[in-house]
C-alpha positions in Angstrom: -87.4 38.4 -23.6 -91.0 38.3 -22.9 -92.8 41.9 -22.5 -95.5 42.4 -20.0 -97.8 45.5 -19.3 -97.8 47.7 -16.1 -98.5 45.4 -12.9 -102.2 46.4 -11.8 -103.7 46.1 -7.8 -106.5 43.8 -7.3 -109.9 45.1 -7.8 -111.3 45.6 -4.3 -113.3 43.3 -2.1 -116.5 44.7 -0.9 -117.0 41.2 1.5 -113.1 41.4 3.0 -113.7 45.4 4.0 -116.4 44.6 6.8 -114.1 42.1 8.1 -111.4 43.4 11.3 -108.6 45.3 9.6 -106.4 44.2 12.1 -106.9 40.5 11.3 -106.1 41.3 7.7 -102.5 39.5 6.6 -100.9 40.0 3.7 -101.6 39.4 0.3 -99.6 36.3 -1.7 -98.2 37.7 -5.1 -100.5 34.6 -6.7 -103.9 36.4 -5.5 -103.1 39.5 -7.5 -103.6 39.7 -11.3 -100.6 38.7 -13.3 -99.3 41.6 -15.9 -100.7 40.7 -19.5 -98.2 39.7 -22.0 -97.9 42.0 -24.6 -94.9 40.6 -27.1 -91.9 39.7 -27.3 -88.2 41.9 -27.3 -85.9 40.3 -29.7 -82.0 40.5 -29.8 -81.6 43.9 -32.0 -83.6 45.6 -28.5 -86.6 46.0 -31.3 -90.2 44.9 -28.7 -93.0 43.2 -31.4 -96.2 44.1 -29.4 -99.1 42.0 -30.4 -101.5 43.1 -28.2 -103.0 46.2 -26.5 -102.5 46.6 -22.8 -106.1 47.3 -21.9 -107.3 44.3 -23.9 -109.8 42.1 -22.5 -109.4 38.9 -25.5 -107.0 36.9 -26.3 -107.8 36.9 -29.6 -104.0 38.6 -29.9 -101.8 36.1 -27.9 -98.0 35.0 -27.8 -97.5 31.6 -28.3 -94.0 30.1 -26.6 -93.3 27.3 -28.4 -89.9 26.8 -26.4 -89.5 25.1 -23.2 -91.1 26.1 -20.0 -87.8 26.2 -18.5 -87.2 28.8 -21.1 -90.0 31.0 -21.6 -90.3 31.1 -17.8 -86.8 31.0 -16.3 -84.5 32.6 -19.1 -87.4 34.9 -21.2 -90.1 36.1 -18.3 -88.3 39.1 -16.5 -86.4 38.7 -13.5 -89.0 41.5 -11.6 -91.8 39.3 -13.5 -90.5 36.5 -11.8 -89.6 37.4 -8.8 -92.9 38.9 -8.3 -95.4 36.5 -9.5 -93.8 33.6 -9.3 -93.8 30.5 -12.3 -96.7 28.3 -12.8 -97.4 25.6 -10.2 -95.0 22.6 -10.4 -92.2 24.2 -12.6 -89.9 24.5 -9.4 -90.4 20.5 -9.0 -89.3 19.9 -12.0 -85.6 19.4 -13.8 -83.8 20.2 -17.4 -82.9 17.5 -19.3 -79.0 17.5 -20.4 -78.5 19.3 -23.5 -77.2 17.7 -26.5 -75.1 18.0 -29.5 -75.8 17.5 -33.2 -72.8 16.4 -34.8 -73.2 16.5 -38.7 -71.6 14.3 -40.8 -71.4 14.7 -45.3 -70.8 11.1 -46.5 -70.0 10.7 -50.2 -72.2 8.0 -51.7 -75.7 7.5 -52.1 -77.6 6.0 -49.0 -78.0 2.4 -51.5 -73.7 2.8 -51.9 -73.1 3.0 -48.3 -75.9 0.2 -47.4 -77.5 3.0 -44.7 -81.6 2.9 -44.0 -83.6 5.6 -42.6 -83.9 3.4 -39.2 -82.4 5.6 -36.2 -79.7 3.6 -33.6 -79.6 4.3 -30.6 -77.5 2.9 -27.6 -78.9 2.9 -24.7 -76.3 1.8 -22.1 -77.8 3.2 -18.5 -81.2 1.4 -20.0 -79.9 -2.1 -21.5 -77.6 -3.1 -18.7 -79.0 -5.0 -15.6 -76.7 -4.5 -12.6 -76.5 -8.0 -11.6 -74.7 -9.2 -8.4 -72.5 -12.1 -7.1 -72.0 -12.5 -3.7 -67.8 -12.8 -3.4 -68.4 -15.4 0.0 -71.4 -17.5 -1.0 -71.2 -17.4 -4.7 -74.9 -16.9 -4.2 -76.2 -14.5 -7.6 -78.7 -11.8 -7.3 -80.7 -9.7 -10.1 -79.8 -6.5 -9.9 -82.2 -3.3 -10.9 -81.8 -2.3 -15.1 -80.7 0.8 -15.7 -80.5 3.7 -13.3 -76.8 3.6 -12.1 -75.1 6.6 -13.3 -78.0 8.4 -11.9 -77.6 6.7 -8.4 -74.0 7.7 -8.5 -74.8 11.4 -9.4 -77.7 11.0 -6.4 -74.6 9.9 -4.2 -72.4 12.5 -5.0 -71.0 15.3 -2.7 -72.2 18.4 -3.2 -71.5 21.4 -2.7 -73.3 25.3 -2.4 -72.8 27.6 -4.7 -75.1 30.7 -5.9 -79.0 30.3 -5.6 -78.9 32.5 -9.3 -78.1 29.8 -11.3 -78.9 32.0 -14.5 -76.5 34.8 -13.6 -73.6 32.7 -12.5 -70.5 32.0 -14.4 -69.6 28.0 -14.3 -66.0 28.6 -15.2 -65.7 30.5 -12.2 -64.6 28.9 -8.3 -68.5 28.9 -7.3 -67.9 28.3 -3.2 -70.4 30.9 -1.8 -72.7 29.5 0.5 -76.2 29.9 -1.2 -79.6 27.2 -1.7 -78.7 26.0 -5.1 -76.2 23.1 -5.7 -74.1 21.5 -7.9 -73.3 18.1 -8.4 -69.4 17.1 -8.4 -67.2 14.4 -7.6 -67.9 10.9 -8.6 -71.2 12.0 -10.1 -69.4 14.1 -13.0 -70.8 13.2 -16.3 -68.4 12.6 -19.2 -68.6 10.9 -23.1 -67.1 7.9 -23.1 -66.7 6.4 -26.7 -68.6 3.2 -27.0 -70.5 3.5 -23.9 -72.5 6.6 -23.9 -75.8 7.5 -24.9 -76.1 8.4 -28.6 -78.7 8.0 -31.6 -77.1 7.9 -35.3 -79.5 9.0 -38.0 -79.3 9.3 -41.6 -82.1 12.0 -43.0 -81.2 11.9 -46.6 -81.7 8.1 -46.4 -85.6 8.9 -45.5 -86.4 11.2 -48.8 -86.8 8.6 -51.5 -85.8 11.8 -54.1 -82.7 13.0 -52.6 -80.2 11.2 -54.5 -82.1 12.9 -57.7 -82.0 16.2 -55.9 -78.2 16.3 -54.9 -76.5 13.6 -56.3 -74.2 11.0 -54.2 -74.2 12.4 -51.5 -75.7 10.7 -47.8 -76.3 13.3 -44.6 -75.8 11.8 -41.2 -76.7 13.4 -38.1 -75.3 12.2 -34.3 -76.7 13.1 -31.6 -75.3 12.7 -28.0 -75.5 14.2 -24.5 -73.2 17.1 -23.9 -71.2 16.3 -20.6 -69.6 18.7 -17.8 -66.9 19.8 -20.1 -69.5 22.2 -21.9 -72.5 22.5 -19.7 -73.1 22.4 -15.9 -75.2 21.4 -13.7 -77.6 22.9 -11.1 -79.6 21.8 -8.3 -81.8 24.3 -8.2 -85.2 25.0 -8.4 -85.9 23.8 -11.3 -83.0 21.9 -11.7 -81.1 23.7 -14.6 -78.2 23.2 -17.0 -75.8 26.8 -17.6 -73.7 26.3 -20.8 -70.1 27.0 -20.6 -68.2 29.7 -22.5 -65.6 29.5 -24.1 -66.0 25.8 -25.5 -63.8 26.4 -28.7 -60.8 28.1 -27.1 -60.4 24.9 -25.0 -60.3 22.3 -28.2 -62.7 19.7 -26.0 -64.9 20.3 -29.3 -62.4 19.2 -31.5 -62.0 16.3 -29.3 -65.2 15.5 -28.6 -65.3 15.4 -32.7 -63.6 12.4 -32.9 -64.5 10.3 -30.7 -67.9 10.3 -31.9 -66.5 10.1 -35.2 -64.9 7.0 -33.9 -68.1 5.9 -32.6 -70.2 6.3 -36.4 -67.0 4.1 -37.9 -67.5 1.5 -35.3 -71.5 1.0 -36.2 -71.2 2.1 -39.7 -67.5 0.7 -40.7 -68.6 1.3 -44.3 -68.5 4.8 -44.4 -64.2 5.2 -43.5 -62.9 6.9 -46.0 -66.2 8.9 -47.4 -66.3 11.5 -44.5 -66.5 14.5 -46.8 -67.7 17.3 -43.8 -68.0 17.4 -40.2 -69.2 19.6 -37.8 -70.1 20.1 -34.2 -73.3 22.0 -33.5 -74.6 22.8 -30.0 -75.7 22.5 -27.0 -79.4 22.7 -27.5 -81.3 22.4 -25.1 -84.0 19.4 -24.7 -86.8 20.6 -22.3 -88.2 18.9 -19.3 -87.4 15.5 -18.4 -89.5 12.8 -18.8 -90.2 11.7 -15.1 -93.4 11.5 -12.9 -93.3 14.6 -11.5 -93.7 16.2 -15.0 -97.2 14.9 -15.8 -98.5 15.4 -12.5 -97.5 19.3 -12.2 -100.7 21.2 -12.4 -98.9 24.2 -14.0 -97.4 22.3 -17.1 -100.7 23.1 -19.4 -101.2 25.5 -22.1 -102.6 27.9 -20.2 -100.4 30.1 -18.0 -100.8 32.6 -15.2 -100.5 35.9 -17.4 -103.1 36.5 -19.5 -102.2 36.9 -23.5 -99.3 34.0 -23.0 -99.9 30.5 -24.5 -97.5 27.5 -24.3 -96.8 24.9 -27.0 -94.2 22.6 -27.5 -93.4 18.8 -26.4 -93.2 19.8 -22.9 -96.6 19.4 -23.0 -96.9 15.9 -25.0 -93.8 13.6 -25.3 -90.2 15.0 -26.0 -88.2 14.2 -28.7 -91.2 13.9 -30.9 -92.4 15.2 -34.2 -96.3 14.0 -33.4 -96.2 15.1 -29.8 -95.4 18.7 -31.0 -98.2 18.8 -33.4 -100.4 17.5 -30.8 -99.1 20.4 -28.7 -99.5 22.5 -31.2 -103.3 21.7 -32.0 -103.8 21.7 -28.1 -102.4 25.5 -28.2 -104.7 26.5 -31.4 -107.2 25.5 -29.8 -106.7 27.5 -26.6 -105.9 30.7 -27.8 -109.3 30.3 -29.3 -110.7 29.6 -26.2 -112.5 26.1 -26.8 -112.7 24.2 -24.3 -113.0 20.4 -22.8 -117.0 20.9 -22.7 -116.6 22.5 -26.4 -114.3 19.3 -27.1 -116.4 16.2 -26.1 -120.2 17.4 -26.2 -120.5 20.3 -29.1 -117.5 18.9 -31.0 -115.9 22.3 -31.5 -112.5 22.0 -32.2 -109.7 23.8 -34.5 -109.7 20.4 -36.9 -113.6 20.8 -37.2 -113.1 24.3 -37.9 -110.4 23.6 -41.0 -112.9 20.6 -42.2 -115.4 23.6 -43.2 -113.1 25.2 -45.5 -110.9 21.9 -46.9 -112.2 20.9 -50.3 -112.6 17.0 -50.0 -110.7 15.1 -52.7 -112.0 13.5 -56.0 -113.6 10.5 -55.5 -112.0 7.6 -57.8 -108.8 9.0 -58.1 -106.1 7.1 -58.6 -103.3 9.3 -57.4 -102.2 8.9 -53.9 -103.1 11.9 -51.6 -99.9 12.5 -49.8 -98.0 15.7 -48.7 -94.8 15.2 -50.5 -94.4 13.4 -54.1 -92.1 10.4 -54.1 -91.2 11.3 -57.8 -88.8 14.0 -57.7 -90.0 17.1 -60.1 -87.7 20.1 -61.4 -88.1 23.1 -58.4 -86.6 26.4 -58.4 -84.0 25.9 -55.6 -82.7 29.2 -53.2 -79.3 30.4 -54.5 -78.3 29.7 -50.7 -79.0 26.4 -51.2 -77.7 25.9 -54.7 -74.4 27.4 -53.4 -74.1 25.0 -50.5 -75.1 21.8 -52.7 -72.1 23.0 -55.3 -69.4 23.0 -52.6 -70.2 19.7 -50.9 -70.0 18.7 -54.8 -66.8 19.7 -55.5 -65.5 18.4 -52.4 -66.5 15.0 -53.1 -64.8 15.5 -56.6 -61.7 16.4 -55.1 -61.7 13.6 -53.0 -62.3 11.2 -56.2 -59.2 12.7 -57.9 -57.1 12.5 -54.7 -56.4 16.0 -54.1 -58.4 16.1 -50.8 -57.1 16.2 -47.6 -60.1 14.1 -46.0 
């Protein structure tokens, strides 16, 4: 949770006092000044407070670099909130589904099990044009790609349920009449194997040294859209997703488990037989979706309403993307500074200007190539964590070589 100073009255107007007092309306919570974030309270109750209450710079900021949905519906306080409001265009806006990352240990080396570092993905709402054929004429028609599950969730009933879609329970009969809504019905969103959304990836195929590092062994991570059986849905403002409780009691994990281990075998047939490990991790959440209304909200920037709070993140940039959070990133060092788009374009003051000054530039006429990360794999002290981890997928990849494995 987010921790904000006392809430201070405007400074008076000398202009608005000689105007009719009895014309004066009301003030609107935006036109007073927002409480200055301070820190941050962490789950042990313990509050890290980076900056002073009565400070006038930034120079001591808190940098979010979670969602907006997040910081500002989950970690802002609910008086906070309540009070002065979000910034302008979150309430248009709508989660994305949360997803799952189902991790898989293969035995084999990535070249044994004929695997690249090239992500799949199956796209089924995006791939499939819904063509018609009229039953009467015969006549055919091109029908619209993509968008049909989400025109049947459009289409569904709804019905009210609490406006609080942060304090509500989702296991619970939610009939009380209220503004927020919930999609049900025909809408209901559910994994089906071989049809749903996923994206197969195999990081250890990526590292060139990792087969050096820990031996036969090939990590593959799937990723897929967690349906109604673990989160729900709410029409609110923002629209939000509420994860369920209780997931492992009900076995839908251990389910859910093999059908997307089903799934993997179907794309990947040669890796039967070497599933060492699996495991079900999730839901995480994915931030805002990626629609119109998203890049034309004023309020989705890095600056925010309260002074001494920063966003960064890919809400900002593109989701789902390791260069669209460093550009986020490099757009919220740059704030917190205080540079700005006149700094930017005319005096060429930016934080990557500011790091040149202090970078030593590299020999000229060397042969070696600069990069981050050495292809050759060198001897490194590794954590005893780690070490201890490596060991047991180890042995249980030995086991399974001298039959004595379940798996």
């Amino acid at each position: 949770e987010l921790v904000f100073g006392a809430v201070k009255d405007a400074p008076p107007d000398k202009k608005k006092k000689q105007k009719d007092d009895d014309n004066k309306e009301p003030k609107e919570p935006d036109d007073r000044p927002h409480p200055r974030c301070l820190g941050v309270k962490i789950g042990d109750d313990r509050i890290i407070q980076f900056a002073e209450e009565e400070a006038e710079s930034d120079s001591k900021a808190v940098l979010s670099m979670n969602s907006f949905v997040d910081t500002f519906i989950r970690y802002l306080p609910e008086t906070i909130r309540t009070e002065f409001k979000v910034p302008r265009g979150l309430p248009a806006q709508s989660e994305r589904r949360p997803v799952f990352k189902i991790l898989f240990a293969l035995h084999g080396s990535a070249d044994d099990l004929n695997v690249t570092g090239a992500d799949l993905y199956r796209l089924p709402s995006a791939a499939l044009p819904q063509d018609h054929t009229d039953a009467e004429t015969g006549a055919f028609s091109f029908g619209e790609i993509g968008g049909y599950e989400r025109k049947k969730a459009d289409d569904a009933m709804v019905e009210s349920v609490s406006e609080d879609a942060i304090n509500s329970n989702p296991d619970k009969d939610e009939s009380k009449s209220g503004s927020g809504k919930m999609v049900k019905g025909i809408g209901r969103n559910k994994f089906d194997t071989g049809v749903s959304w996923l994206q197969i990836s195999f990081p250890s195929a990526k590292d060139p040294s990792f087969t050096k590092r820990h031996g036969k062994i090939t990590t593959c991570v799937v990723t897929i859209e967690a349906d109604d059986d673990f989160v729900f849905g709410f029409d609110s403002k923002p629209a939000l997703y509420v994860i369920r409780k209780n997931m492992e009691e009900s076995g839908e994990s251990a389910r859910l488990l093999e059908r997307v281990t089903k799934d993997l075998i179907h794309y990947y047939p040669q890796v039967e037989g070497n599933v060492v490990h699996a495991e079900i991790r999730g839901p995480f959440g994915r931030g805002l979706s990626h629609n119109p209304e998203r890049y034309a909200a004023k309020g989705i920037r890095v600056d925010t309403p309260y002074p001494g709070l920063y966003m960064g993140g890919s809400d900002l940039t593109v989701g789902d993307s390791f260069a669209g959070s460093i550009v986020a990133g490099w757009l919220a060092a740059n704030a917190v500074v205080g540079y700005t788009a006149l700094d930017f374009w005319f005096l060429e003051k930016n934080i990557t200007n500011d790091l040149k000054q202090f970078l030593e530039e590299p020999d000229e006429g060397t042969e070696e190539e600069d990069v981050a990360v050495p292809f050759e794999w060198k001897e490194v002290a590794t954590p005893a964590a780690t070490t201890a981890a490596v060991e047991d997928v180890a042995d249980a990849v030995e086991a399974k070589q001298d039959g004595t494995s379940p798996t």
